[in-house]
C-alpha positions in Angstrom: 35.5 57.0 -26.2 35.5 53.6 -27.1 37.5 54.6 -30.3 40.0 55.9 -28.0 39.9 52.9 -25.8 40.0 50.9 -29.5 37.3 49.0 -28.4 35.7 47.9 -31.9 32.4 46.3 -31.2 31.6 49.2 -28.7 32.0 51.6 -31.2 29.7 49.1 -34.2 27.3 49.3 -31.6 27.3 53.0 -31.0 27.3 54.0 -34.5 24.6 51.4 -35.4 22.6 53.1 -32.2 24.0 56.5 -34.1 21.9 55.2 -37.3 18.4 54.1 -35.6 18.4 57.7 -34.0 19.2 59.4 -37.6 16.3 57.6 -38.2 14.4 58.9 -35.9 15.2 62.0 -36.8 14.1 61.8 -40.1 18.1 62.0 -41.1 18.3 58.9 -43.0 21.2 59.2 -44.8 23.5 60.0 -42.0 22.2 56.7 -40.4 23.3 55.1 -43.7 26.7 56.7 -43.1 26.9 55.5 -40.0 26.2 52.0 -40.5 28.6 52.0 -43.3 31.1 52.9 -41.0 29.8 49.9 -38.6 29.8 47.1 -41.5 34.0 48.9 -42.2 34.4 47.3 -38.6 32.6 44.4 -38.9 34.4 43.5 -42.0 37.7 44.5 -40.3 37.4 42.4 -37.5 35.7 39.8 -39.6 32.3 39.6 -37.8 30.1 37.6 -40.3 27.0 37.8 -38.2 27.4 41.3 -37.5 28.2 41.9 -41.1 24.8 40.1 -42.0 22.9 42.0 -39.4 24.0 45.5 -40.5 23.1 44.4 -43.9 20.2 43.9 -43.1 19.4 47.7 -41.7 21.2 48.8 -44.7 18.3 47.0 -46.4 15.7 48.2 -43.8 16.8 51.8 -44.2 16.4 51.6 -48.0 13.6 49.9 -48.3 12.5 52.9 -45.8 13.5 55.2 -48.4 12.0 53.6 -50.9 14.8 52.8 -53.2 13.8 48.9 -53.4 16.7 48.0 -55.5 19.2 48.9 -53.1 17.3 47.5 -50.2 17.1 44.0 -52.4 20.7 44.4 -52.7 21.6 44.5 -48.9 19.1 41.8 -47.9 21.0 39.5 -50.5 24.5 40.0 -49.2 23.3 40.2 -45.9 21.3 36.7 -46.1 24.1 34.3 -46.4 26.0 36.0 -43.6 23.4 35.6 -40.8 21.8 31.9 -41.9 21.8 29.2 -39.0 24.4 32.2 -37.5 21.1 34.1 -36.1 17.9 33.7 -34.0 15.6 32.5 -36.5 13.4 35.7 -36.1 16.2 37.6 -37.3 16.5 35.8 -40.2 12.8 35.0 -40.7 12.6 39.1 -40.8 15.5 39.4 -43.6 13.9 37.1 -45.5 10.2 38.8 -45.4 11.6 42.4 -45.9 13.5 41.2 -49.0 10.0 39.1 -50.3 8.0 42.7 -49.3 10.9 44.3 -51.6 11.3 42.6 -54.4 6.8 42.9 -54.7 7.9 46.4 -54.9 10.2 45.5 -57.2 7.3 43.2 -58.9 9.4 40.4 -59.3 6.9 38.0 -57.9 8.4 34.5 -58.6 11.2 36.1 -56.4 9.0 37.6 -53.4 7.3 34.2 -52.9 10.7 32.1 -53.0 11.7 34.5 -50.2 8.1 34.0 -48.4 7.9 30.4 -48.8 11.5 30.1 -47.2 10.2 32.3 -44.4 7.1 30.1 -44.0 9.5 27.1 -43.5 11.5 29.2 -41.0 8.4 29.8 -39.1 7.0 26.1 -39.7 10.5 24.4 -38.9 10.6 26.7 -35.2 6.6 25.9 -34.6 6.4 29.6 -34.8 2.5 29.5 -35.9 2.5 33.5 -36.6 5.5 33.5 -38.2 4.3 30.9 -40.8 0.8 32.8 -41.0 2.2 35.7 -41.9 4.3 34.0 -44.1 0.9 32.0 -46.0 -0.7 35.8 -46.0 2.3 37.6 -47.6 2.3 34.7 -50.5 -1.4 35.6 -50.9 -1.2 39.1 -50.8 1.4 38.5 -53.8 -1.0 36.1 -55.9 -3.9 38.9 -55.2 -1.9 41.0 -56.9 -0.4 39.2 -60.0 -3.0 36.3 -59.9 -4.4 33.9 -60.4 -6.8 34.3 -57.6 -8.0 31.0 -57.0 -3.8 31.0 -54.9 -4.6 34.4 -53.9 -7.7 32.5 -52.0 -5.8 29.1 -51.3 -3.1 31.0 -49.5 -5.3 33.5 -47.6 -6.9 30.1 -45.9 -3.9 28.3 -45.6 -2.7 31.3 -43.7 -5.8 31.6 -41.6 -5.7 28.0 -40.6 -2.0 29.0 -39.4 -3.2 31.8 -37.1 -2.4 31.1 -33.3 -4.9 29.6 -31.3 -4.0 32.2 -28.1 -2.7 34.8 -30.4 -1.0 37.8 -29.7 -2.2 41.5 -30.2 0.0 41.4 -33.6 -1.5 38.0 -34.2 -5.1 39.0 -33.9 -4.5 42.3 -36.0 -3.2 39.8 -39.0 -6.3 37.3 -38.5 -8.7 40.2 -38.7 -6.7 41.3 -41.9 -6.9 38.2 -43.5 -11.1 37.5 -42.0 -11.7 41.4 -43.6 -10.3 39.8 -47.0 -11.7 36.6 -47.7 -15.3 38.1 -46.1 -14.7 40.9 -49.3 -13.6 38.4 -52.3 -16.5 36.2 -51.0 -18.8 39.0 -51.6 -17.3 40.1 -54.4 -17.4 36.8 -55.9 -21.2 36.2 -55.2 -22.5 40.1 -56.8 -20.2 38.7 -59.8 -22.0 35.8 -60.0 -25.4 37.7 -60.4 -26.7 35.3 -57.3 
């Protein structure tokens, strides 16, 4: 219908809704079709905000897939097109999924320019979970490559970040990070023959 009617941003919206059910339904690459389809209209109409945020669900539905090259691809074209254009959630998000992609990718140096941009996004809006989560992605990144003395440094950083009345994500991310620093401590002392 709103092809018929030629209305263009109701039908982005219905195919991008299309895409999250495909989704859903474990049909993934119909809901890349469909977004596809959406970005063609974006671009048509010369939407860069909507371009950015279909980009970004390109990424999301890669990433999904695990093909993390792709997904890193979409974040990237879909970054510029969404900056200061965006709620800064929105772009906080892109910015984490493409960090959490290229540490799949394990381009590290990469995956914490992205986190620390996010952390500023978070710091710059006083969004204290935001830049948390931010802190505990960097870490989670220096736990794996090293050295751990950051991995440590960031882990406390982030915990200090946590919000004082946090939310039920918020408290499930200071637990995380408590669980983590309680293990390396122990881990540390039994290394130390103590």
């Amino acid at each position: 219908m709103a092809r018929q009617c030629k209305d263009q941003i109701r039908e982005m919206g219905v195919l991008e809704n299309m895409a999250n059910a495909h989704i859903k339904m474990g049909k993934p690459k119909k809901g890349i079709e469909n977004l596809e389809a959406a970005l063609t209209l974006a671009k048509k109409m010369g939407l860069k905000k909507n371009q950015g945020i279909i980009l970004k669900k390109l990424g999301d539905f890669y990433q999904h897939l695990k093909e993390f090259e792709k997904a890193a691809e979409f974040y990237e074209k879909g970054w510029p097109k969404i900056r200061k254009g965006t709620d800064f959630k929105f772009e906080y998000s892109l910015l984490n999924s493409l960090g959490e992609t290229y540490s799949e990718l394990n381009n590290d140096e990469k995956a914490l320019i992205c986190f620390r941009h996010a952390r500023s996004i978070g710091k710059k809006n006083s969004d204290q979970y935001l830049e948390a989560k931010s802190l505990w992605n960097m870490s989670l990144t220096y736990q794996k490559s090293g050295p751990p003395e950051e991995a440590m440094s960031f882990a406390d950083m982030a915990s200090q970040a946590c919000p004082e009345n946090p939310t039920d994500e918020a408290k499930k991310l200071e637990k995380e990070i408590k669980e983590w620093v309680l293990k390396k401590v122990e881990e540390d002392i039994k290394g130390s023959g103590l």
